[in-house]
LUMROVO-730973 format. One record per residue: residue number from 1; residue in three letters; x, y, z of N, C-alpha, C in turn. Coordinates in Angstrom, 3 decimals, decimal comma. Layout:
 seq type     n.px     n.py     n.pz    ca.px    ca.py    ca.pz     c.px     c.py     c.pz
 NUM  ALA        X        Y        Z        X        Y        Z        X        Y        Z
...
END
This chain:
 seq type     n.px     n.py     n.pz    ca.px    ca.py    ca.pz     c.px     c.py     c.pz
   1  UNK    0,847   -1,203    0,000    0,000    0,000    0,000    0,872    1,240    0,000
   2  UNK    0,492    2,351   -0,959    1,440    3,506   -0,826    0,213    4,449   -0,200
   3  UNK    1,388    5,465    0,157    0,391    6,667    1,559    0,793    8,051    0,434
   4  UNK    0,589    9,253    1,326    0,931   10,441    0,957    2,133   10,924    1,290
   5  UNK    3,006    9,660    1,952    4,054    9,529    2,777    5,202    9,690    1,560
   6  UNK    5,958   10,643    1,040    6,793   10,389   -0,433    8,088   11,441    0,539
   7  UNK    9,151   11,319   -0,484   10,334   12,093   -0,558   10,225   13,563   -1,240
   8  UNK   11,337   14,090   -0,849   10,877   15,684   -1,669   11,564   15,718   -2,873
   9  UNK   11,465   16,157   -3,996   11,768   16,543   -5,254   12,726   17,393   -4,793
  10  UNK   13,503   17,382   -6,258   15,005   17,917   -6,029   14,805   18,613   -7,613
  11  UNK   14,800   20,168   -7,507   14,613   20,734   -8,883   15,295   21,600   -9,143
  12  UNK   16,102   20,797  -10,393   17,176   21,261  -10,853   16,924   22,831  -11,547
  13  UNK   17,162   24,292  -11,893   16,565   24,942  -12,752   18,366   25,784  -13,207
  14  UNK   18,177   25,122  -14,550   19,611   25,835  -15,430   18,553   26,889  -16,262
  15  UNK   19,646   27,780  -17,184   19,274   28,294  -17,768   19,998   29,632  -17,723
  16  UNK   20,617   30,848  -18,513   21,380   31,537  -18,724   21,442   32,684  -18,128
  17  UNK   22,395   33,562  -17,231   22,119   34,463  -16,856   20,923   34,887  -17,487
  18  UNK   20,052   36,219  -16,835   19,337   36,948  -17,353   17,533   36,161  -17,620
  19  UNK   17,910   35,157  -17,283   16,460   33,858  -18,238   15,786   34,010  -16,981
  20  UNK   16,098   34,545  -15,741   14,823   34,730  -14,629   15,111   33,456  -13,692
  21  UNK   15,745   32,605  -14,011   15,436   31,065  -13,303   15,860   31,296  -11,365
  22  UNK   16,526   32,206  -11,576   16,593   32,480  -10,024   15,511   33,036   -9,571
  23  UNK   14,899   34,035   -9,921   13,290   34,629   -9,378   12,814   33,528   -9,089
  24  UNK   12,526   32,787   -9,920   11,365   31,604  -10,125   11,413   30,767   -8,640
  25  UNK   13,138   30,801   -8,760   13,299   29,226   -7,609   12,804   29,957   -6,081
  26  UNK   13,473   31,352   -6,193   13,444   32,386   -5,228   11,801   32,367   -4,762
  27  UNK   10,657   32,567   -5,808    9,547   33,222   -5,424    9,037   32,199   -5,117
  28  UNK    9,325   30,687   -5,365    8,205   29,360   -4,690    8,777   29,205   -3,794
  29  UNK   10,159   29,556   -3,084   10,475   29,329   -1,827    9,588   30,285   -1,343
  30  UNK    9,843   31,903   -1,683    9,085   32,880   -0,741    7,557   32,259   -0,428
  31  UNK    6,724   32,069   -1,624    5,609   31,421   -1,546    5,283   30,377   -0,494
  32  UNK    6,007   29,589   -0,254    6,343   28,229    0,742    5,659   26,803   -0,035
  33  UNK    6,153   27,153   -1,532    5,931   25,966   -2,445    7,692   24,874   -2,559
  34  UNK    8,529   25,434   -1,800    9,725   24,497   -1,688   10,712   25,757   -0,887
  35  UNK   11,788   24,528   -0,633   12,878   25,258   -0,216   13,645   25,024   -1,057
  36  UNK   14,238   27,068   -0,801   15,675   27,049   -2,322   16,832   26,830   -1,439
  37  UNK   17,622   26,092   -2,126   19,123   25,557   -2,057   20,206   26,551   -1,925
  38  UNK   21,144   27,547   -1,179   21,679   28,297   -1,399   22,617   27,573   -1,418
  39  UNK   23,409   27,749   -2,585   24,861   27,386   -3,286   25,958   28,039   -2,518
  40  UNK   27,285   27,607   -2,827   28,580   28,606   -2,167   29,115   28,804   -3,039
  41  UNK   29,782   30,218   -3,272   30,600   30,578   -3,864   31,764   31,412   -3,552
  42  UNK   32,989   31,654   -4,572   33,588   32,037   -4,215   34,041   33,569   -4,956
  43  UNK   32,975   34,019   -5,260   32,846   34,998   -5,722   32,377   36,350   -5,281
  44  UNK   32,892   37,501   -5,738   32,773   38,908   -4,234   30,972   38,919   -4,558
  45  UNK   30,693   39,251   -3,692   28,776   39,842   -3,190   28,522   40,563   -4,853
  46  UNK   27,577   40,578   -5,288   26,983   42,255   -5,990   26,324   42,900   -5,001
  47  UNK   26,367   44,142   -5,452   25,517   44,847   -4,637   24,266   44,320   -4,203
  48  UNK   23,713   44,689   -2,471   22,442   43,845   -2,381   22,178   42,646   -2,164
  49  UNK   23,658   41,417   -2,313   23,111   40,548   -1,928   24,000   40,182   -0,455
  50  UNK   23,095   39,020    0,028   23,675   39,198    1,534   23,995   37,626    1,667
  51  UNK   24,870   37,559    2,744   25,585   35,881    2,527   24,470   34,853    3,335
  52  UNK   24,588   34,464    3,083   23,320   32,877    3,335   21,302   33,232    3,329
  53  UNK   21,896   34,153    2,547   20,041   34,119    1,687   20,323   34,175   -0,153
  54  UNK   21,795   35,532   -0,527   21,793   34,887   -1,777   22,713   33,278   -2,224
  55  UNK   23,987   34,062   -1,808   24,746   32,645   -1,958   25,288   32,743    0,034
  56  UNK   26,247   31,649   -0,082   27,199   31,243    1,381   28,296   31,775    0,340
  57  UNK   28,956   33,043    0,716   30,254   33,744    0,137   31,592   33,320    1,310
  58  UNK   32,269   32,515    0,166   33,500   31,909    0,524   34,547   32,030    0,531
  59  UNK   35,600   32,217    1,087   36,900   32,697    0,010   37,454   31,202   -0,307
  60  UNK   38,660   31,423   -0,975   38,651   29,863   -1,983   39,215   28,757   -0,813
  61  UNK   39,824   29,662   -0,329   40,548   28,330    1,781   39,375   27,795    1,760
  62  UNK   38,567   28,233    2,012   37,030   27,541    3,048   36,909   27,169    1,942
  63  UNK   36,291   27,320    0,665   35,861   25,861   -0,160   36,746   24,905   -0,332
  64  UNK   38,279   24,989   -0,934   38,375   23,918   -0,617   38,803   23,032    0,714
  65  UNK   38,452   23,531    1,322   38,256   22,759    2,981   36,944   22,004    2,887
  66  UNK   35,708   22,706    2,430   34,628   21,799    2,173   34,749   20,690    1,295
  67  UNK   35,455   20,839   -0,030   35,811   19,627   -1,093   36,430   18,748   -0,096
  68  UNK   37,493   19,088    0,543   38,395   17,903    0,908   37,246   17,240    2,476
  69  UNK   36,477   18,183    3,239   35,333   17,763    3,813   34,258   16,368    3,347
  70  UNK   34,454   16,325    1,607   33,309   16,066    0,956   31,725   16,562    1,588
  71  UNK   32,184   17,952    1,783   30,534   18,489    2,100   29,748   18,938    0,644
  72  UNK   30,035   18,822   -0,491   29,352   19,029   -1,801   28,860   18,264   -2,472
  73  UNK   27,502   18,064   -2,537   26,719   17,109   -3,530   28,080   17,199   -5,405
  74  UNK   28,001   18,504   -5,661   28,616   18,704   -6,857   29,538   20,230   -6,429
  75  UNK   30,145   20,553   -7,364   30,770   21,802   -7,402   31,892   22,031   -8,079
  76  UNK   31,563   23,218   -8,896   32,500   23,073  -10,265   33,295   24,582  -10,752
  77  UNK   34,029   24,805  -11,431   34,794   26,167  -11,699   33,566   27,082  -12,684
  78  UNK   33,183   28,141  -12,716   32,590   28,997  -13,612   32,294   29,889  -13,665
  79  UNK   32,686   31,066  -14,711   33,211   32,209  -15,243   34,249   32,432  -13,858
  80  UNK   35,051   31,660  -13,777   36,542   31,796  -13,116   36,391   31,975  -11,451
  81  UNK   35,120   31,505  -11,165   34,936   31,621   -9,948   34,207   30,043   -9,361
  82  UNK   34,301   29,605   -8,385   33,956   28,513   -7,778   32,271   28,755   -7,090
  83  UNK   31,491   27,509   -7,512   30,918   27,315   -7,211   30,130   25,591   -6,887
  84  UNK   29,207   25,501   -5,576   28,909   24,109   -5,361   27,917   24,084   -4,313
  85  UNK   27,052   23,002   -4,230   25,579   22,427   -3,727   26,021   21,814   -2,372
  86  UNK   26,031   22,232   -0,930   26,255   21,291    0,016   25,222   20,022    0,333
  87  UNK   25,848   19,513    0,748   24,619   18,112    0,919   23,762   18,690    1,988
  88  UNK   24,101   19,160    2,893   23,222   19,917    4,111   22,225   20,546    3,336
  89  UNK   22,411   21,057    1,962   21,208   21,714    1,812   19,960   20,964    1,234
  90  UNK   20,135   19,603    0,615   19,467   19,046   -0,078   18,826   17,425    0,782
  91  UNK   19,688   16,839    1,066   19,842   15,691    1,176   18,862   15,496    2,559
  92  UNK   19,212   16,374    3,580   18,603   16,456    4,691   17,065   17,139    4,463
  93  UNK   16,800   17,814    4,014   15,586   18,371    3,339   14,255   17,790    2,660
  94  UNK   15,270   16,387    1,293   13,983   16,441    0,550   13,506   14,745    1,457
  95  UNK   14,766   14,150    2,652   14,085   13,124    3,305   12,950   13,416    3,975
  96  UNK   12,937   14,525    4,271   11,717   15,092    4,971   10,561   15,635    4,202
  97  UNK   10,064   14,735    3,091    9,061   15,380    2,203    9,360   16,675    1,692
  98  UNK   10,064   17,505    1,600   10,237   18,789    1,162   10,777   18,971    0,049
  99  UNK   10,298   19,680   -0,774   10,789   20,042   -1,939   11,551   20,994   -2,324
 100  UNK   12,731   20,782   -3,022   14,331   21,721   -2,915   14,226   22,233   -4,217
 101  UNK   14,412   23,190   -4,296   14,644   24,030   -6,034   15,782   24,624   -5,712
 102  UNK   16,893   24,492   -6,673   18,210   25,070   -7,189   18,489   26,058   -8,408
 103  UNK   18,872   26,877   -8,500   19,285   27,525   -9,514   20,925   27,007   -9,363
 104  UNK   20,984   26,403  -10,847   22,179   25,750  -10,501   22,406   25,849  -12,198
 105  UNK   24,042   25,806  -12,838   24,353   26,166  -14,245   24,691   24,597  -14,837
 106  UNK   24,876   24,464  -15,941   24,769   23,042  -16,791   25,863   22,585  -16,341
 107  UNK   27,357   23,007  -15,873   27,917   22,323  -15,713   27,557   21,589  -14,578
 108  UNK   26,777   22,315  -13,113   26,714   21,571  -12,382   25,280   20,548  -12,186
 109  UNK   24,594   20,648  -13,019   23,285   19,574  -13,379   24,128   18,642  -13,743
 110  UNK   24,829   19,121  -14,549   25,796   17,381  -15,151   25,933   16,845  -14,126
 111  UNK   26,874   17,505  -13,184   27,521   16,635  -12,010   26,290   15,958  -11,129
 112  UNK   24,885   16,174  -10,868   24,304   15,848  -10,045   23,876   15,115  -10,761
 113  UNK   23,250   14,994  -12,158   23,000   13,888  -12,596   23,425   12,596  -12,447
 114  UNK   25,095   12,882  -12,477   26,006   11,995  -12,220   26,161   11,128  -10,544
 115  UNK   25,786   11,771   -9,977   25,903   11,706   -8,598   25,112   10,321   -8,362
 116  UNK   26,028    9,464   -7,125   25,571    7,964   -7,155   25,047    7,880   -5,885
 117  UNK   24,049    9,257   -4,924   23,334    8,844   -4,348   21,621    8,291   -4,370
 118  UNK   21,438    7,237   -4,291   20,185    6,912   -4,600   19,106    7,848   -4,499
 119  UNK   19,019    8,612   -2,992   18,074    9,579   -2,501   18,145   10,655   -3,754
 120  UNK   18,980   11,516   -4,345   19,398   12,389   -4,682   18,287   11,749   -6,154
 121  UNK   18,754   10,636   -6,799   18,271   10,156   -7,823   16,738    9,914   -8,022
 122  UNK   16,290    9,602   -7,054   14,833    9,401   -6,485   14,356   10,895   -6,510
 123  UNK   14,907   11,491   -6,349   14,458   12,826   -6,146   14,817   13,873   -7,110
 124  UNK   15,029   13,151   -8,415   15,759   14,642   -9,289   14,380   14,889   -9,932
 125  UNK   14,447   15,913  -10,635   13,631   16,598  -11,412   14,706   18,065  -12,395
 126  UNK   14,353   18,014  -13,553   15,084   19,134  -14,306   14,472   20,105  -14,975
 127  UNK   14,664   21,214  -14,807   13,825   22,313  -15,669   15,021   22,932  -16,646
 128  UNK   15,168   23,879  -17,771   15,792   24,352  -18,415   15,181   26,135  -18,752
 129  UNK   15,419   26,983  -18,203   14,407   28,249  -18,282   15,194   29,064  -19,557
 130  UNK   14,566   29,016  -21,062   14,981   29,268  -22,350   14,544   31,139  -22,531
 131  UNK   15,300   32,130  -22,551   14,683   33,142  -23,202   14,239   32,965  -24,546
 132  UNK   13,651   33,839  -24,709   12,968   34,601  -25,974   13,606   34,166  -27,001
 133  UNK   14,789   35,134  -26,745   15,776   35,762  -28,063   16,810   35,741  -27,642
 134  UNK   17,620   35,761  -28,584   19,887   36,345  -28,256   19,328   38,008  -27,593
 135  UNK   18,206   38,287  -28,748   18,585   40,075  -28,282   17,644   40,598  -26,737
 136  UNK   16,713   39,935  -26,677   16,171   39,981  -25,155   16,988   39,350  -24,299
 137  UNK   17,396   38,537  -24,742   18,723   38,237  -23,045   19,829   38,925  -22,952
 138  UNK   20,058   39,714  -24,348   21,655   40,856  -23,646   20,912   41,910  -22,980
 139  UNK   19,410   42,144  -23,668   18,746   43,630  -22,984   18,837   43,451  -21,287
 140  UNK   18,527   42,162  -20,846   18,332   41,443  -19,671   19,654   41,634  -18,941
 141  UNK   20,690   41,083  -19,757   21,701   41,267  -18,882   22,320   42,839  -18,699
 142  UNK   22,183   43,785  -19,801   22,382   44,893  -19,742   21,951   45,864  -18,451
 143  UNK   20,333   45,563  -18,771   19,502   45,788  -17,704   19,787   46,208  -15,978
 144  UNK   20,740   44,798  -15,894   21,201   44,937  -14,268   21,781   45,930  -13,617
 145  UNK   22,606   46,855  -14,570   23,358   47,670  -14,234   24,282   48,057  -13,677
 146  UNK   24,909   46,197  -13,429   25,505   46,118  -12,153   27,380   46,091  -12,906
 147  UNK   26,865   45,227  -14,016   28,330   44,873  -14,494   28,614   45,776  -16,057
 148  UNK   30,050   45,457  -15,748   30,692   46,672  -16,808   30,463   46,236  -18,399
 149  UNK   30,525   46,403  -19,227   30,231   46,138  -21,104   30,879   44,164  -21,171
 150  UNK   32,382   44,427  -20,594   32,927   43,236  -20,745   32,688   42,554  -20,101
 151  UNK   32,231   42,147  -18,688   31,256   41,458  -17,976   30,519   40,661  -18,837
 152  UNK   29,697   41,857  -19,210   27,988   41,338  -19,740   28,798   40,843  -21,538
 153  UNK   29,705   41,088  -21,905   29,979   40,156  -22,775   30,452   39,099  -23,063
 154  UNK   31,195   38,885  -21,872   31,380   37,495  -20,957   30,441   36,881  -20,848
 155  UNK   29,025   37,221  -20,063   28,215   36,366  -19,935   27,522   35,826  -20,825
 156  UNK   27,322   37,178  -21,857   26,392   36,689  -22,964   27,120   35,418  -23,733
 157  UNK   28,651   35,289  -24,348   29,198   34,544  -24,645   28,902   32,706  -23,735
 158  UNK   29,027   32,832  -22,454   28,686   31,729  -21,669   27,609   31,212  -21,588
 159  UNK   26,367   32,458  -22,089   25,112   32,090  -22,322   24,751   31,556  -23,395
 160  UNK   25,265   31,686  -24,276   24,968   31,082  -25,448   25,164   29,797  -25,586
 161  UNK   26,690   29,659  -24,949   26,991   28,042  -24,918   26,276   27,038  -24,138
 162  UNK   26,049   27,857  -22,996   24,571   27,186  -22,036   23,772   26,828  -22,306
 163  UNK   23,100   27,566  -23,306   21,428   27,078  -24,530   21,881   26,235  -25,081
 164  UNK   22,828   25,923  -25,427   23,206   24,559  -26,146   22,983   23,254  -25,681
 165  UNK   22,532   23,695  -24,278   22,348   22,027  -23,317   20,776   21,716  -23,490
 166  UNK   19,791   22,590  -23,540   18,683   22,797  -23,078   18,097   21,335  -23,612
 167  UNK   18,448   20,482  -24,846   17,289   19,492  -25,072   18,281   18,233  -23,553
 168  UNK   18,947   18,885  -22,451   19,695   17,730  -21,968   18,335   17,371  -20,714
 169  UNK   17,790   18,140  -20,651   16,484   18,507  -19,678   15,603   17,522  -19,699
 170  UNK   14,677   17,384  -18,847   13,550   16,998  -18,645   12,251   18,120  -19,237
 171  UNK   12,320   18,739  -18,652   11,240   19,761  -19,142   11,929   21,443  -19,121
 172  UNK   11,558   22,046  -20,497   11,599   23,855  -20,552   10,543   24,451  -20,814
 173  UNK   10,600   25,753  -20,177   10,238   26,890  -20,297   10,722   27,908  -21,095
 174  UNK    9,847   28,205  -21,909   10,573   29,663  -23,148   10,055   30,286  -22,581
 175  UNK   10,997   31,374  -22,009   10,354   32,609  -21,104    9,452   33,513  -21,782
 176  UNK    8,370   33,949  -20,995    7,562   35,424  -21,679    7,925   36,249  -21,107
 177  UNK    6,854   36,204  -19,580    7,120   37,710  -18,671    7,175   36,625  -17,586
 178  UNK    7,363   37,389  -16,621    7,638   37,276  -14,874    6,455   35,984  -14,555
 179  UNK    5,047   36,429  -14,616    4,241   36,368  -14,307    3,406   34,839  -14,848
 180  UNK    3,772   34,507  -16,475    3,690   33,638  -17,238    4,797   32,817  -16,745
 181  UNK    5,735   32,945  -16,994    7,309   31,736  -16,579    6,607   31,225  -15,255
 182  UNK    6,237   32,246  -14,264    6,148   31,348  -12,380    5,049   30,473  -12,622
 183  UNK    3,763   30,600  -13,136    2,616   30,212  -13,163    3,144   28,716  -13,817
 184  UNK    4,032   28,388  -15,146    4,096   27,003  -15,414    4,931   26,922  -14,626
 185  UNK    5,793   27,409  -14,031    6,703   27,099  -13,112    6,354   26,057  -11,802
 186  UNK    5,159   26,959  -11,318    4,572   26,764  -10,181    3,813   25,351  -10,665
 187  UNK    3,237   25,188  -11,782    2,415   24,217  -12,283    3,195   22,907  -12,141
 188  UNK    4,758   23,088  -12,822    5,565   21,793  -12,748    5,681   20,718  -11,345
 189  UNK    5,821   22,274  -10,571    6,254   21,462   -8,967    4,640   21,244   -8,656
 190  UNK    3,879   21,456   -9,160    2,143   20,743   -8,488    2,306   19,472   -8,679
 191  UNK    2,474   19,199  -10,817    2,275   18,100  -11,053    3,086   16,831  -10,872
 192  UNK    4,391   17,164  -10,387    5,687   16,722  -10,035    5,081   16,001   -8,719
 193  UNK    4,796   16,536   -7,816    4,241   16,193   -6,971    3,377   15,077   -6,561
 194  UNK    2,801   14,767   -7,537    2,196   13,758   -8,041    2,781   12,190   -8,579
 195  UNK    3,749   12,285   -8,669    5,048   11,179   -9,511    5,254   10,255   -8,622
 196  UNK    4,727    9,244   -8,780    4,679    8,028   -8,192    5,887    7,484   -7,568
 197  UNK    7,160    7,426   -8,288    8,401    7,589   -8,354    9,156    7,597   -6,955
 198  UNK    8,192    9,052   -6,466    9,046    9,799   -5,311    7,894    9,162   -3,927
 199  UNK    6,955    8,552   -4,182    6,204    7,787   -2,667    6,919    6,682   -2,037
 200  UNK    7,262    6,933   -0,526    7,028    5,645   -0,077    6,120    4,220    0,237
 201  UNK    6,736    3,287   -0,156    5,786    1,913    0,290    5,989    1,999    1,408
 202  UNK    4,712    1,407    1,915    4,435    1,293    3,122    4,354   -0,242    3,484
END
């Protein structure tokens, strides 16, 4: 006999600077439709963000003290800065029925894909959040105001190569507005929810 008794989903969300996929993961946590995963990095703050609500800001000693810890589900080098998923944030979480959303980049979906914990596997789920256009995602990244011409041509360059993964997914989203993206957003983790997959036998 199975109950309502299940594991929590583990949702992966890649997708290119600028494509929104952090709002998304951000606003169903705010909502209290899952808990988001804060990543570590080793990269300085932007303006505005604060350490253990956007990322856990590291300098590179303390991460790799965590690698050699093995406290990282995954964690990988990108745009020249370190980043990675602690198991504390996931592992302990989705045993408890709860559902984890990540904003996390293709290199490191690879790695979790890869990852040979059963729980983790039982519990994946993948989204891919696709803009529009090439020319609505530089407006996007432009937009921020935060980073200098070569920055944002950095990223756009990394972004491009990123869209290149998108059929590696389970399910995408071609972004519209804010408002459209959360709504299927929100829809995925309903019907997800539902996935036989992730119940315990009783």
């Amino acid at each position: 006999m199975i109950t309502n008794n299940r594991i929590g989903m583990l949702l992966l969300v890649s997708g290119p600077s600028g494509s929104g996929k952090t709002t998304l993961c951000r606003r169903s946590a705010d909502e209290g439709y899952a808990s988001y995963a804060i990543s570590c990095t080793t990269r300085p703050p932007r303006p505005g963000e604060v350490n253990g609500e956007d990322y856990y800001f590291l300098s590179l000693e303390q991460f790799r003290q965590k690698i050699d810890n093995d406290e990282f589900i995954e964690h990988a080098e990108v745009h020249s800065n370190f980043y990675g998923t602690l198991k504390s944030e996931v592992i302990n979480v989705v045993e408890k029925g709860i559902d984890v959303v990540m904003d996390i980049d293709v290199q490191g979906a690879s790695l979790i894909r890869e990852c040979d914990e059963p729980l983790i596997q039982q519990a994946l789920v993948e989204l891919f959040v696709m803009p529009p256009s090439e020319a609505e995602l530089r407006n996007r990244l432009s937009g921020r105001g935060t980073d200098s011409d070569e920055v944002i041509e950095r990223r756009m360059i990394n972004s491009l190569e990123e869209m290149r993964h998108w059929n590696k997914y389970t399910h995408c989203i071609i972004s519209e507005d804010k408002e459209t993206d959360y709504t299927n957003f929100k829809s995925l983790i309903l019907a997800e929810r539902l996935n036989v997959s992730r119940f315990k036998d009783q």
